[in-house]
N, CA, C and O atoms as CSV, one atom per row, in Angstrom:
chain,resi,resn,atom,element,x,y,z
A,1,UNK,N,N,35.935,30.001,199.107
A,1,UNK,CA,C,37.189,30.195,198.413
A,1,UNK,C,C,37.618,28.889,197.746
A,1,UNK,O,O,37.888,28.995,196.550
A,2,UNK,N,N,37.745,27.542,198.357
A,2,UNK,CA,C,37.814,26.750,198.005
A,2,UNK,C,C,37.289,26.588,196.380
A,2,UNK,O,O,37.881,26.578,195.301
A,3,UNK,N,N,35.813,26.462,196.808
A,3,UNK,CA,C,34.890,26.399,195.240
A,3,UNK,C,C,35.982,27.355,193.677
A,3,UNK,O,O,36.420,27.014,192.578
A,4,UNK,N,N,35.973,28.530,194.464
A,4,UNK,CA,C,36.444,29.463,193.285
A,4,UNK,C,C,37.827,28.660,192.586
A,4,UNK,O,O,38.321,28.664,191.458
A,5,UNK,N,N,38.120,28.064,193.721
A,5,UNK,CA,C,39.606,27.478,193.361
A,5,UNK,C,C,39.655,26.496,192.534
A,5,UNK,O,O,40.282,26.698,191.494
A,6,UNK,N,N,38.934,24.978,192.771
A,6,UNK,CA,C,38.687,24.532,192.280
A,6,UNK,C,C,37.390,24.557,190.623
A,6,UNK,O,O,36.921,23.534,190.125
A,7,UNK,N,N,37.228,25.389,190.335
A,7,UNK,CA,C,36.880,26.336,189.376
A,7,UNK,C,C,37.411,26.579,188.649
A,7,UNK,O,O,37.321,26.135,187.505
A,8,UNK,N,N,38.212,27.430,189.079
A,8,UNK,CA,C,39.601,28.023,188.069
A,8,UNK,C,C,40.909,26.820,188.152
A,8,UNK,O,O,42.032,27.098,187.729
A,9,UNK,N,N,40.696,25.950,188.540
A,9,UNK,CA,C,41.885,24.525,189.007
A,9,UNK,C,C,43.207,25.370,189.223
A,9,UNK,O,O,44.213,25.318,188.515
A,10,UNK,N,N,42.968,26.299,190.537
A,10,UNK,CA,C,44.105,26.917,191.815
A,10,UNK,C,C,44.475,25.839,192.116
A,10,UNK,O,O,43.866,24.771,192.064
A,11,UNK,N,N,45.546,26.076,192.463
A,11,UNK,CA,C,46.235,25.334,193.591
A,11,UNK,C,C,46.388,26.466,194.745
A,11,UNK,O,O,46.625,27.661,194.574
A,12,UNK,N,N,46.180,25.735,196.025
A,12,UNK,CA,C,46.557,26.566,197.239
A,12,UNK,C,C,47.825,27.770,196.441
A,12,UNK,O,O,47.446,28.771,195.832
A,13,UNK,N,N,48.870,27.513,196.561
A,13,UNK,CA,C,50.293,28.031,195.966
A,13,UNK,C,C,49.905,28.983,194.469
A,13,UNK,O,O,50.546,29.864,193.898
A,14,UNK,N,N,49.262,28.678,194.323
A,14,UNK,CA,C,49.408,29.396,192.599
A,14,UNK,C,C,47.799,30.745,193.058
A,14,UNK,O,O,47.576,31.872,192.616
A,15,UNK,N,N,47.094,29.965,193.993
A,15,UNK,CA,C,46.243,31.377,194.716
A,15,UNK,C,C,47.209,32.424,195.171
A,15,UNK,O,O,47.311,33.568,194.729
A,16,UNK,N,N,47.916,31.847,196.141
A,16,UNK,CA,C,48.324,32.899,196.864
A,16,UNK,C,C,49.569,33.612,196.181
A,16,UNK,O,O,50.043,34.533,196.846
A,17,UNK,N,N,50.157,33.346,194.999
A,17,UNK,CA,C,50.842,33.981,193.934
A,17,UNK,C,C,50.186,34.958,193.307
A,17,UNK,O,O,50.689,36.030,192.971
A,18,UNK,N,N,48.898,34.574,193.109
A,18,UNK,CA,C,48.049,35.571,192.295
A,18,UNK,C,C,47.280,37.070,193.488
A,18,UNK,O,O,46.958,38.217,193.179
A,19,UNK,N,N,47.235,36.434,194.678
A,19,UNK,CA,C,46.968,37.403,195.791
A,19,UNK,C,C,48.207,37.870,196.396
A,19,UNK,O,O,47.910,38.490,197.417
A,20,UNK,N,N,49.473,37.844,196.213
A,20,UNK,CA,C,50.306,38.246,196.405
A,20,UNK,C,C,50.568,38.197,197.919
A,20,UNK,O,O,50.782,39.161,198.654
A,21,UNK,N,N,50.500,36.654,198.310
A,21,UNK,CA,C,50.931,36.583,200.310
A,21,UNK,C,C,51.603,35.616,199.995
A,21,UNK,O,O,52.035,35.355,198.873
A,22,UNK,N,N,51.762,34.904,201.164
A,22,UNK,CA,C,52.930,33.647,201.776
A,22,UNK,C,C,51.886,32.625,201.425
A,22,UNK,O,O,50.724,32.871,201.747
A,23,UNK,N,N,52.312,30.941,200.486
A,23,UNK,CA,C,50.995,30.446,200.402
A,23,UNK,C,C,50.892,29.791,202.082
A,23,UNK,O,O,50.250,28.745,201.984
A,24,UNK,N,N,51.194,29.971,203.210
A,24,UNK,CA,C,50.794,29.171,204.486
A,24,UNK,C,C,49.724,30.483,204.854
A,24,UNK,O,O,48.797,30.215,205.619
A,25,UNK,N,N,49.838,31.919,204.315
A,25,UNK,CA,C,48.513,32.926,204.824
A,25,UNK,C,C,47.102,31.746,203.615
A,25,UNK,O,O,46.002,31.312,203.958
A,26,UNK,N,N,47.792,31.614,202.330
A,26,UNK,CA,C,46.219,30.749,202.220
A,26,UNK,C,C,45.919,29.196,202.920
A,26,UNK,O,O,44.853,28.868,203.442
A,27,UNK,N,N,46.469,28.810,202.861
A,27,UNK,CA,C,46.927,27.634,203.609
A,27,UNK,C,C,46.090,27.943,205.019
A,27,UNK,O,O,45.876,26.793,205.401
A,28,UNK,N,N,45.629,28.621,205.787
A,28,UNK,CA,C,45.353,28.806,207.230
A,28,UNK,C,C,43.925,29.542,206.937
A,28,UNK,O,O,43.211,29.618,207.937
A,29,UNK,N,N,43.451,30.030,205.882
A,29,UNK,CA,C,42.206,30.233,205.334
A,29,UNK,C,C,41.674,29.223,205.355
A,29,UNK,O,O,40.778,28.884,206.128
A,30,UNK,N,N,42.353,28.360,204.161
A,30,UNK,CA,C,41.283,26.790,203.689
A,30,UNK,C,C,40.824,26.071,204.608
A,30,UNK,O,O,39.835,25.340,204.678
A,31,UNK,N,N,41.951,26.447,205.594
A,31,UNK,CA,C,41.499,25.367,207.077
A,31,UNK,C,C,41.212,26.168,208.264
A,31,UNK,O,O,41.625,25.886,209.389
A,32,UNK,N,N,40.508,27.151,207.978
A,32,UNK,CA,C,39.878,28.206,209.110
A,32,UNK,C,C,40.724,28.898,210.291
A,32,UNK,O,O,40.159,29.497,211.206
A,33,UNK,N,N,42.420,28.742,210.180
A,33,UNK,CA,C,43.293,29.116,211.232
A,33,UNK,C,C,42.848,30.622,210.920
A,33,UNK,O,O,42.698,31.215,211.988
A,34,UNK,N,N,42.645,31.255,210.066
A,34,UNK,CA,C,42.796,32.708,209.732
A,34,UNK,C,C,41.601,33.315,209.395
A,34,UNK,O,O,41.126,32.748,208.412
A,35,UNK,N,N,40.966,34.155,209.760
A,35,UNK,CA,C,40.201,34.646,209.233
A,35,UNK,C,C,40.035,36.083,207.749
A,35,UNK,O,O,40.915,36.836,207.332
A,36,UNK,N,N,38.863,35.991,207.404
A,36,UNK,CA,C,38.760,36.861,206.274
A,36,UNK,C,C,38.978,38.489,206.471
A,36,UNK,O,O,37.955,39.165,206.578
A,37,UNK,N,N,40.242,39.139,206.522
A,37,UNK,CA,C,40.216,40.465,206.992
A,37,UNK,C,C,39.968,41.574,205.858
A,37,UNK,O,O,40.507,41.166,204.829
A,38,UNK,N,N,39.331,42.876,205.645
A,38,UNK,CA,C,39.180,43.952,205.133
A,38,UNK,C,C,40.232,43.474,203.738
A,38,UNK,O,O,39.845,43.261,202.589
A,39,UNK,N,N,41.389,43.408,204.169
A,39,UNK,CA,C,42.449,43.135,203.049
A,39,UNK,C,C,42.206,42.682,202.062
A,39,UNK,O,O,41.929,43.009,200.908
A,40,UNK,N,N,42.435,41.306,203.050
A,40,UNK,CA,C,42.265,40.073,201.676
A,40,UNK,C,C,40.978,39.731,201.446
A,40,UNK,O,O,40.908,38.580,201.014
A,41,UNK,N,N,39.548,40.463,201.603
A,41,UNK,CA,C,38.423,40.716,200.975
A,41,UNK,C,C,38.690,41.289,200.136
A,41,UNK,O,O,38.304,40.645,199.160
A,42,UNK,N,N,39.367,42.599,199.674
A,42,UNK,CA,C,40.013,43.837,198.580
A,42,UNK,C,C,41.064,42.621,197.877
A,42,UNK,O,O,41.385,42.983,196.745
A,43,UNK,N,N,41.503,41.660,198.150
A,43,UNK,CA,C,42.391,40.818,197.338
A,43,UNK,C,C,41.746,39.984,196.740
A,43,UNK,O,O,41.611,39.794,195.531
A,44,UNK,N,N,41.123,39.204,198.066
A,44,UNK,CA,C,40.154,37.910,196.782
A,44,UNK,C,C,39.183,38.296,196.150
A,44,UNK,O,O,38.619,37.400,195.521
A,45,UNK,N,N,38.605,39.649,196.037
A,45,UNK,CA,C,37.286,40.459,194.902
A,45,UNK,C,C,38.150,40.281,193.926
A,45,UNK,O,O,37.967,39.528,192.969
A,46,UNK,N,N,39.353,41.118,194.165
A,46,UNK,CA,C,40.533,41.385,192.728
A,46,UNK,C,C,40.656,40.167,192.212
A,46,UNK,O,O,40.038,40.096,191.150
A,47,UNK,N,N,41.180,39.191,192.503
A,47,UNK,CA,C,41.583,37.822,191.816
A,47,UNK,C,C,40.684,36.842,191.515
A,47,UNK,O,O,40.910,36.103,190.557
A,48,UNK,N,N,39.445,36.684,192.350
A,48,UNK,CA,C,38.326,35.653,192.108
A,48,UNK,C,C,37.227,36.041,191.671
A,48,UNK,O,O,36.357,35.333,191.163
A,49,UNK,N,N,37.194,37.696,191.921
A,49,UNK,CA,C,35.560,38.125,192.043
A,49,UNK,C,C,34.931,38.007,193.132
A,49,UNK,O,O,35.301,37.518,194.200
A,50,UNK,N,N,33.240,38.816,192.613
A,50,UNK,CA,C,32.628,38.728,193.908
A,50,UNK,C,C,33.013,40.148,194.852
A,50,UNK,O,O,34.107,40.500,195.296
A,51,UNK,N,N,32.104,40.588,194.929
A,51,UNK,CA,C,32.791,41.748,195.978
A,51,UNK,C,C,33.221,42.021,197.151
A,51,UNK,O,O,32.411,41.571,197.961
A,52,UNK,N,N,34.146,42.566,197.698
A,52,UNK,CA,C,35.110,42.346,198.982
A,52,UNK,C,C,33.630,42.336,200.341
A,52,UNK,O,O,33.927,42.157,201.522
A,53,UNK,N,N,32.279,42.531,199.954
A,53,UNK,CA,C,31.187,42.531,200.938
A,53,UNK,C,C,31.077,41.006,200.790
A,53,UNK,O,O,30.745,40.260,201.710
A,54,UNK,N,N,31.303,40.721,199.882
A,54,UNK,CA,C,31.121,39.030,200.013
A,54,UNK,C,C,31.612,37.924,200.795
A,54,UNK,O,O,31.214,36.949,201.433
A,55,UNK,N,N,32.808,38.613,200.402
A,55,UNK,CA,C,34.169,37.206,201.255
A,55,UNK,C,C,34.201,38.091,202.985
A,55,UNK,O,O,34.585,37.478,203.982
A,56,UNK,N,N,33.792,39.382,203.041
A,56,UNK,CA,C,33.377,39.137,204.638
A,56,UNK,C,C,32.466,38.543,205.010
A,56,UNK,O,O,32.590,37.703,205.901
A,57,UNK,N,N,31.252,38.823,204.407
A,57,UNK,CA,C,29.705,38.182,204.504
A,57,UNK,C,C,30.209,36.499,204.971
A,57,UNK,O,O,30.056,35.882,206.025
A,58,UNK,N,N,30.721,36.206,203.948
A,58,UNK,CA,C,30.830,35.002,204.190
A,58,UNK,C,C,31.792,34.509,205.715
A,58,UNK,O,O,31.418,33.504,206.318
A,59,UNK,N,N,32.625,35.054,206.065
A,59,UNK,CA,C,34.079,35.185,206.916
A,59,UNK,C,C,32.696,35.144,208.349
A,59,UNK,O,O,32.502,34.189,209.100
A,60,UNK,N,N,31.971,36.408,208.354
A,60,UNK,CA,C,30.739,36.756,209.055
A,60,UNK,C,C,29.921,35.596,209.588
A,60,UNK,O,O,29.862,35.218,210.758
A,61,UNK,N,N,29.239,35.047,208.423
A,61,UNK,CA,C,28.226,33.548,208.918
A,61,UNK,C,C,29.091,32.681,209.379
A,61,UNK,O,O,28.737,32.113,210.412
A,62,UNK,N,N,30.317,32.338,208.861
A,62,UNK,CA,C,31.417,31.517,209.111
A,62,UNK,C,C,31.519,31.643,211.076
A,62,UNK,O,O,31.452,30.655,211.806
A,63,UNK,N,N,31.685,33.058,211.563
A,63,UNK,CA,C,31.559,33.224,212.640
A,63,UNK,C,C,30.540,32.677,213.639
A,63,UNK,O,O,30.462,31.870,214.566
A,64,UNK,N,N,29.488,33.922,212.656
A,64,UNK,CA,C,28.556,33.258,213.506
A,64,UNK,C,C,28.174,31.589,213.884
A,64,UNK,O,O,28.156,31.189,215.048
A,65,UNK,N,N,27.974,30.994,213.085
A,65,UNK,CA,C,27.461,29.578,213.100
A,65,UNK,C,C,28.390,28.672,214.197
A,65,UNK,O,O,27.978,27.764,214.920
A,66,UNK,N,N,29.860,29.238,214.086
A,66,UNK,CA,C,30.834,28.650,215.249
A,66,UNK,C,C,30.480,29.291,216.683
A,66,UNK,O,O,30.646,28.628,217.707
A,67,UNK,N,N,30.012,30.534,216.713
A,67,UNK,CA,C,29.444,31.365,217.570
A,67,UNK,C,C,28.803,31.008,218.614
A,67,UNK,O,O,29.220,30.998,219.773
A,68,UNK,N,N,27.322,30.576,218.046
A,68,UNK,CA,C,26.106,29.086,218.096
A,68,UNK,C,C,26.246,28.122,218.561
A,68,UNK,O,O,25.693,27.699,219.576
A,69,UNK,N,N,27.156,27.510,217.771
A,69,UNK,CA,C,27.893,26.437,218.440
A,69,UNK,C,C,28.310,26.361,220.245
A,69,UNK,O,O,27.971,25.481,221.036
A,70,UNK,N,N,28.967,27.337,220.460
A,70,UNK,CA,C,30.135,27.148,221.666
A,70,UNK,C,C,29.506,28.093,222.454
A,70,UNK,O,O,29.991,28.048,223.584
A,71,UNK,N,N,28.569,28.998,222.347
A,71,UNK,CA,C,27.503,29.894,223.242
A,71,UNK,C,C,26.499,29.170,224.215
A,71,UNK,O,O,26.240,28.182,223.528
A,72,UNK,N,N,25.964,29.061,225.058
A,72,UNK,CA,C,24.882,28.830,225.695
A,72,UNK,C,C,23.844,30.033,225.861
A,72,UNK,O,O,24.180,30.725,226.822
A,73,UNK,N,N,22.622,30.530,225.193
A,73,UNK,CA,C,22.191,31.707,225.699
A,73,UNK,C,C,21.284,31.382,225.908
A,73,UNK,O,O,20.416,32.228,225.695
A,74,UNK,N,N,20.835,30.160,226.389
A,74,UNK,CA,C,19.610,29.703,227.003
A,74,UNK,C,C,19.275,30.504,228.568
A,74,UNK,O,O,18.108,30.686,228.917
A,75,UNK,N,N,20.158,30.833,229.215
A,75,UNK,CA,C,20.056,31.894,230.300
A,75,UNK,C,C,19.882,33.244,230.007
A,75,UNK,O,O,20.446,33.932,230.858
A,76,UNK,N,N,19.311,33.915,229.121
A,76,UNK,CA,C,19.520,35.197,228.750
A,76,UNK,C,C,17.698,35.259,227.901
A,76,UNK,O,O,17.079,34.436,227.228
A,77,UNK,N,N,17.380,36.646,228.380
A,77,UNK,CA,C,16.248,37.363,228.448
A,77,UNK,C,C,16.150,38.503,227.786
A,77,UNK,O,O,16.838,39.454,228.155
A,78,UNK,N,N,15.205,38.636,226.592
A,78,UNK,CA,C,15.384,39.625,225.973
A,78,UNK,C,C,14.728,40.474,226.849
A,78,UNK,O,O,13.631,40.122,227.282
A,79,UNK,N,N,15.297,41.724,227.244
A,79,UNK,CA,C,14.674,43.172,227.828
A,79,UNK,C,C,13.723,43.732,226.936
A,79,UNK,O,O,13.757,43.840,225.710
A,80,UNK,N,N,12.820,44.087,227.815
A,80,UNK,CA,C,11.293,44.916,227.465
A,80,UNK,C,C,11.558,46.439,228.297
A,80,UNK,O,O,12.272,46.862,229.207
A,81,UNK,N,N,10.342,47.029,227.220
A,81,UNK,CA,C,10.673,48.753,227.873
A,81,UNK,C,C,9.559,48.447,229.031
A,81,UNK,O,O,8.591,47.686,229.032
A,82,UNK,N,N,10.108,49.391,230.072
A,82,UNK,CA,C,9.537,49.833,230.900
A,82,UNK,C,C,8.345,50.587,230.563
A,82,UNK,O,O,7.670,51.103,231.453
C-alpha cells in the first residue's frame, strides 16, 4: 500500500479520504496495527487497483512470514497413512 501511495504522492490523510475511513484506520495499516479485511480489500481495488485477491494475498504472506517467525514447529511430525 505504501508503494501505491507513494506513486500516486498519497498522503496517509488524502488515502483514507479517497477510501472513505478515519485516516488513524490507515494510519494502523502502514504500521501493521490492523490488518487487511474483505472490506478494505473491496476499497483499496476501488481506489488503487489491483484486485481485492491481492491486498488479501498480500495481508496473507504478511501473516504468514510473522507466523514463522514466533512458531516453533520443530516438534511436530508430519502424519503418514496407516
Amino acid at each position: 500500500m505504501q508503494e501505491s501511495m507513494e506513486a500516486l504522492g498519497l498522503s496517509a490523510r488524502a488515502l483514507a479520504k479517497a477510501l472513505d475511513v478515519a485516516p488513524s484506520t490507515v494510519q494502523r495499516l502502514l504500521v501493521g496495527k490492523s490488518d487487511v479485511s474483505p472490506e478494505m480489500a473491496l476499497r483499496l481495488s476501488a481506489v488503487l487497483g489491483s484486485s481485492p485477491h491481492v491486498w488479501l494475498g498480500m495481508q496473507n504472506e504478511y501473516d504468514l512470514f510473522h507466523a514463522r517467525q514466533s512458531v516453533d514447529f520443530s516438534h511436530l511430525q508430519r502424519l503418514q497413512r496407516a
